[in-house]
C-alpha positions in Angstrom: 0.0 0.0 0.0 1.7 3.4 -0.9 0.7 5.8 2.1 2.3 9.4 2.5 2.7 11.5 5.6 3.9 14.2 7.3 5.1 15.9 10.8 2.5 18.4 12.5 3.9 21.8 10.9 4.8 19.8 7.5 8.6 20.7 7.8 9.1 16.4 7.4 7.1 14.5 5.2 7.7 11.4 3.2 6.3 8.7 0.9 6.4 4.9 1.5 5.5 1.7 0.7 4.0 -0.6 3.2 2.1 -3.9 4.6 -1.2 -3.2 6.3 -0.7 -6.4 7.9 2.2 -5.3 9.6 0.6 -2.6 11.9 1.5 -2.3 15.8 0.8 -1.1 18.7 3.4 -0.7 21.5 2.4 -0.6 25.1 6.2 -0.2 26.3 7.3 2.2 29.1 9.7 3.9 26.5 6.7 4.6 23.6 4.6 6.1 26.5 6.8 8.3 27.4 8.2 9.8 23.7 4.5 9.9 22.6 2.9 11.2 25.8 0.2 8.8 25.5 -0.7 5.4 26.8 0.3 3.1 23.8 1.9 4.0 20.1 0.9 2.8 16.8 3.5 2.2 14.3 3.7 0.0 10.9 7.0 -1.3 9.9 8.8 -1.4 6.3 12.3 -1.4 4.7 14.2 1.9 4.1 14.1 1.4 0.5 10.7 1.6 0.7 10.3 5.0 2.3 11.7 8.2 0.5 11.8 11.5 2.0 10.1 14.4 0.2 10.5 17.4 2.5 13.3 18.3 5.2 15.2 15.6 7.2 14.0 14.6 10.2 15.9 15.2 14.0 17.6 11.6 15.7 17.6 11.1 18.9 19.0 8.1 20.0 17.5 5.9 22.8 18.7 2.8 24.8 15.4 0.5 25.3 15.1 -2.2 28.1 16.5 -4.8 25.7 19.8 -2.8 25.6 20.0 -2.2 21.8 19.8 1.1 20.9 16.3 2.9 18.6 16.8 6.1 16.7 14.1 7.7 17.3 13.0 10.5 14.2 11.3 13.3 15.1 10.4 17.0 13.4 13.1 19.4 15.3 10.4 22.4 14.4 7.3 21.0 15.5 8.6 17.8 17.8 6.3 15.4 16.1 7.5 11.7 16.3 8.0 10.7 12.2 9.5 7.6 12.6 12.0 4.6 14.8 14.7 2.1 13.1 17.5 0.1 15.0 20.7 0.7 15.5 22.0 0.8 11.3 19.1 2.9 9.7 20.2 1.2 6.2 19.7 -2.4 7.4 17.1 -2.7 10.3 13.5 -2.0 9.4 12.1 1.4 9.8 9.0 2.0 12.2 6.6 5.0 10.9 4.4 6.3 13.2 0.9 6.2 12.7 0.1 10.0 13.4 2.0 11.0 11.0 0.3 8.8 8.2 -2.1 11.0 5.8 -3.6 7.9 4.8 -4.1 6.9 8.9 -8.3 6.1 8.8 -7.5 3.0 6.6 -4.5 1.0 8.4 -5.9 -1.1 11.1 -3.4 -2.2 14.1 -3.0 -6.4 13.7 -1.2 -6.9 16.7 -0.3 -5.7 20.5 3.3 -5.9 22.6 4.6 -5.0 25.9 1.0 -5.7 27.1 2.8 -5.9 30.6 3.5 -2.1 30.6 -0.6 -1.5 29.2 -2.7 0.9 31.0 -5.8 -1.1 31.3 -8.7 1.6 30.7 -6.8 2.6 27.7 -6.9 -1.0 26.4 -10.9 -1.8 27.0 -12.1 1.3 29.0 -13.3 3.8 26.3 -15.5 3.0 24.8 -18.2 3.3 27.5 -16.9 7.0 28.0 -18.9 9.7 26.4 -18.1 10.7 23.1 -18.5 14.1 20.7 -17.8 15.0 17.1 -16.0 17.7 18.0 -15.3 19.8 20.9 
């Protein structure tokens, strides 16, 4: 599926191809705490398959729990998180994040991990919370 995306302010934005089957979402202590939320979704692909169309993107790199190190991409205007590989950006498989998809509304998470670290009302709880349009 070819999707396309962008930070918040649109100083980073890209083009990729990806697998709609291979759509995540993280529950780990470290992806709650770079997103500010209580899990992150994120769909996986090769570099070759993402090319960058506006302004490179900010690193910063981050030594998870496992002990091997993520670079984590950001937008250094608006802070927005863009994207996550391993430790050699050319040979591990990049992470996009899910906010940052245009194309967002029609890739469907397939799978869950860290469930340990999972904030249970954020897992099954809202949907019985009232709900509006728009604010």
């Amino acid at each position: 599926m070819k999707i396309d995306g962008r930070c918040h302010c649109g100083y980073v934005s890209y083009e990729a191809e990806i697998d709609p089957e291979r759509v995540t979402v993280c529950h780990c202590t470290d992806c709650q705490k770079l997103s500010g939320s209580p899990y992150r979704v994120t769909v996986v692909t090769s570099p070759d398959n993402i090319r960058m169309t506006g302004n490179p993107p900010k690193v910063y790199l981050k030594t998870a729990e496992s002990g091997r190190t993520r670079r984590q991409y950001f937008c250094p205007e608006c802070g927005s998180p863009v994207f996550v590989c391993g430790e050699d950006p050319e040979k591990t498989l990049w992470g996009i994040r899910w906010g940052s998809i245009n194309q967002r509304r029609d890739i469907r998470p397939k799978r869950q991990m860290w469930c340990r670290s999972s904030i249970p009302w954020a897992v099954d709880g809202l949907k019985d919370l009232p709900a509006f349009e728009t604010d």
